[in-house]
C-alpha positions as CSV (number, residue, x, y, z in Angstrom):
1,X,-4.0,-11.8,-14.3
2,X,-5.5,-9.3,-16.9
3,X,-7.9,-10.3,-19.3
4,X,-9.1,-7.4,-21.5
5,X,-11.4,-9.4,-23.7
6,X,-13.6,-12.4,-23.3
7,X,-13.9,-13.3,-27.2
8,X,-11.7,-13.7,-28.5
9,X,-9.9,-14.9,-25.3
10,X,-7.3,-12.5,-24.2
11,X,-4.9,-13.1,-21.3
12,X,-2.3,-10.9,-19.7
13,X,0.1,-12.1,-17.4
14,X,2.1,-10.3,-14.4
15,X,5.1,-11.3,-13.8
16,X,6.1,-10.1,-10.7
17,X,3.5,-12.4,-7.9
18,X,3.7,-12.5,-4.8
19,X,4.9,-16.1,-2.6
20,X,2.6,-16.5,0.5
21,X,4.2,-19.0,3.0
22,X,2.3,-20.5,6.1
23,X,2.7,-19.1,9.6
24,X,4.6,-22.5,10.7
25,X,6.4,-25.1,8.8
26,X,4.6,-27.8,6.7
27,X,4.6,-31.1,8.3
28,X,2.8,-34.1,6.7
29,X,2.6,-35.8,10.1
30,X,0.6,-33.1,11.5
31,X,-2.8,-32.6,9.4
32,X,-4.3,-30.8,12.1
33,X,-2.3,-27.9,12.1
34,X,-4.0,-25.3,10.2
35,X,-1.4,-22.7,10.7
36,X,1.1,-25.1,8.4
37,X,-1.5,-25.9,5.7
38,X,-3.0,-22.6,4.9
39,X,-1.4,-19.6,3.7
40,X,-4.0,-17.0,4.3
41,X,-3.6,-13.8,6.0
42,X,-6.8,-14.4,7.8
43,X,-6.0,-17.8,9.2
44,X,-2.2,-16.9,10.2
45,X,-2.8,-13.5,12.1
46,X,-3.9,-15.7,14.8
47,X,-0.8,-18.2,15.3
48,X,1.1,-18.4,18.0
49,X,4.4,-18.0,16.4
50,X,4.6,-16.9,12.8
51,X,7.4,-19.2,12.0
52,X,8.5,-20.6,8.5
53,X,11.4,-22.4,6.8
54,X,12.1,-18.9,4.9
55,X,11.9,-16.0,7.4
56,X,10.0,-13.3,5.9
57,X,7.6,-10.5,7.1
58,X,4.0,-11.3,6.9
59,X,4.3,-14.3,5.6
60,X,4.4,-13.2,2.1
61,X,7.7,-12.5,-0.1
62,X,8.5,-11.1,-3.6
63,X,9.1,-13.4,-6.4
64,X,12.8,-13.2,-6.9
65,X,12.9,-13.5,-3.4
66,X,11.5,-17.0,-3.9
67,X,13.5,-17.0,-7.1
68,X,16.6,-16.8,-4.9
69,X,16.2,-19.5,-2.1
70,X,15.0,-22.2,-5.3
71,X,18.3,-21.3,-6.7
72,X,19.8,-21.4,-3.3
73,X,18.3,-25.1,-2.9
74,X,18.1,-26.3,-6.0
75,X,21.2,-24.9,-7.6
76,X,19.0,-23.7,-10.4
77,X,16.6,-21.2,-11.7
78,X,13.6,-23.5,-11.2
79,X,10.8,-20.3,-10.9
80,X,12.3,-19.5,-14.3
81,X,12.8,-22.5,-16.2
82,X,9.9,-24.7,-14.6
83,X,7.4,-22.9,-12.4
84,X,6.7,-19.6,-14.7
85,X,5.2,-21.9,-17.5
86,X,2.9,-23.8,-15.0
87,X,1.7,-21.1,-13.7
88,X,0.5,-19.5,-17.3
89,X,-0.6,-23.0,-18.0
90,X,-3.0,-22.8,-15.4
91,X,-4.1,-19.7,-16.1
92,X,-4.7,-20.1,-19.9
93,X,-6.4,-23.5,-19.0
94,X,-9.2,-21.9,-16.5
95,X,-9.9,-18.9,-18.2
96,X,-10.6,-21.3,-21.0
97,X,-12.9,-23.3,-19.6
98,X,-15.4,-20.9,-18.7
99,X,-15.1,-18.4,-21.5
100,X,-18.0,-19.3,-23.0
101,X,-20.1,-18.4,-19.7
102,X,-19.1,-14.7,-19.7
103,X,-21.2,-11.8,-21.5
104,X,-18.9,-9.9,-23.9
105,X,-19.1,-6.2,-23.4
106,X,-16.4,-4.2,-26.0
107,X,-14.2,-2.5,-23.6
108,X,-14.5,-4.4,-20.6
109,X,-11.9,-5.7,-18.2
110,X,-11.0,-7.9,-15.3
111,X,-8.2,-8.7,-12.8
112,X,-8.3,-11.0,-11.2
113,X,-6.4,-12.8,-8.3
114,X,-5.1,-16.7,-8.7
115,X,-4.2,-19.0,-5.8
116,X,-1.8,-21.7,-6.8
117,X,0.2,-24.0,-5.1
118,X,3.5,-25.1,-6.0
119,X,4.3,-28.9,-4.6
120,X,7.6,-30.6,-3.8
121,X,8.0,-31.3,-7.9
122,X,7.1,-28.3,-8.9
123,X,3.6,-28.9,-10.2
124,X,1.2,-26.2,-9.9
125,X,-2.5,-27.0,-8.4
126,X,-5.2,-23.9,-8.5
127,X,-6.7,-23.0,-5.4
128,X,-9.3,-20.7,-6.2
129,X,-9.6,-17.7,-8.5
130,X,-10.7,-14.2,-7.5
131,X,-12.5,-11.4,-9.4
132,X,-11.8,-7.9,-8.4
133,X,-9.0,-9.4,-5.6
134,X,-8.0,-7.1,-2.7
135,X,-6.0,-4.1,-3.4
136,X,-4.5,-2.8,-0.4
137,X,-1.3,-2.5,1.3
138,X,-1.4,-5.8,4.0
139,X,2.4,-5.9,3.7
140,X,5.7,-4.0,2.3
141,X,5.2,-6.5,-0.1
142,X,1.8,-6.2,-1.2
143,X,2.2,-2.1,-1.2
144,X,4.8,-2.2,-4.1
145,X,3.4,-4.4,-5.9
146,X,0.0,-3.4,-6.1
147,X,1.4,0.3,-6.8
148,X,2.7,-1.3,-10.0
149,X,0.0,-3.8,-10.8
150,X,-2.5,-1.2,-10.8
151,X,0.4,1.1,-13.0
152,X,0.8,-1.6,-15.7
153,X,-3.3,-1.9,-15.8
154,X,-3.3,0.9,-17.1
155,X,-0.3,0.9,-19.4
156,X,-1.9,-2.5,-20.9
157,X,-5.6,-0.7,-21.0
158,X,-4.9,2.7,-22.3
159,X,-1.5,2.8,-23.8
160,X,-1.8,-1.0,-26.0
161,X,-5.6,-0.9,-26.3
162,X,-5.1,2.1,-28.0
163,X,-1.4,1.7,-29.8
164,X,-3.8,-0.9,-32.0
165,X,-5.7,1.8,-33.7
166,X,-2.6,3.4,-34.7
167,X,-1.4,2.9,-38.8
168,X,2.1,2.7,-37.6
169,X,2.3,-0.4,-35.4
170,X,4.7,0.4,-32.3
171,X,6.4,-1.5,-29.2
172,X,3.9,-0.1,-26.2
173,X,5.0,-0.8,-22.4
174,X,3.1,-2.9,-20.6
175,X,5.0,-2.7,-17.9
176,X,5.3,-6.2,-16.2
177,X,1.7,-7.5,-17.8
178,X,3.3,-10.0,-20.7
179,X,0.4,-11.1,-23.1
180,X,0.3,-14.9,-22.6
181,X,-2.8,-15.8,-24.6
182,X,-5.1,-14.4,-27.2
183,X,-7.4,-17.0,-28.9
184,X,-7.5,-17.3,-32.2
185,X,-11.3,-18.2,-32.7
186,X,-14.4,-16.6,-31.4
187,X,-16.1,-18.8,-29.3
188,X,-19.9,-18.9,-29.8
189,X,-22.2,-19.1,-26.6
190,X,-24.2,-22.2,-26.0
């Protein structure tokens, strides 16, 4: 997630995230098992077996990847239809409700890196948030799309930012950053 200003609010989303899967299957009778419950890299380098219900390498797979085992399952594009607009729910809802704690500074900008779950009925639950998330190349996965996150930045920072000073208004790429939110008010600080 992009935001390039903190008032008003203004929230770019990527659309191409990564899935992270545990090292072993989840099992509800086993609470114990950390290796099933927790996705981190950290906590599943050092599992036995790095086993899941979708084999993939490191753990971690591309979104239309997931895409196509929910369509697989569920005989229907559920990330699409369902899971997408969740997902930018929870992001528009968070960034909200701590706008009003950030300094504004004209030309600033932030990635940062959201953790959320998606449960058996496709709700999403927020994990944690990170500013300034990791940037490196952990997996084949995480390589790519970092290459292109860090593209897009810029095509959303340089190439948009500055297409609105322009008399005649133009359709910029923003590579795979869609603009999900910009607020309509300025919010005044407490």
């Amino acid at each position: 997630v992009l935001v390039t200003d903190w008032n008003p609010l203004t929230v770019w989303f990527f659309k191409k995230p990564y899935v992270r899967l545990p090292a072993h299957d989840y099992n509800a009778e086993d609470l114990t098992n950390n290796y099933s419950h927790l996705a981190n890299n950290s906590i599943a380098k050092y599992a036995d077996q790095q086993k899941t219900m979708h084999e993939v390498e490191g753990n971690m797979m591309f979104v239309e990847e997931f895409q196509e085992y929910l369509i697989n399952v569920h005989c229907y594009d559920v990330y699409d239809e369902v899971i997408e607009e969740k997902l930018k729910t929870v992001v528009i809802n968070s960034l909200e409700s701590v706008q009003d704690t950030f300094e504004y500074k004209r030309g600033c900008f932030e990635l940062y890196g959201f953790d959320i779950m998606i449960d058996q009925d496709f709700n999403a639950w927020l994990i944690e948030v990170n500013s300034s998330p990791a940037m490196d190349y952990s997996t084949h996965v995480t390589e790519k799309l970092v290459k292109q996150c860090l593209e897009d930045t810029c095509k959303v920072l340089i190439d948009y930012e500055g297409a609105k000073t322009q008399k005649k208004k133009q359709k910029v790429d923003t590579g795979e950053f869609e603009l999900i939110y910009k607020a309509n008010r300025v919010v005044e600080k407490p």
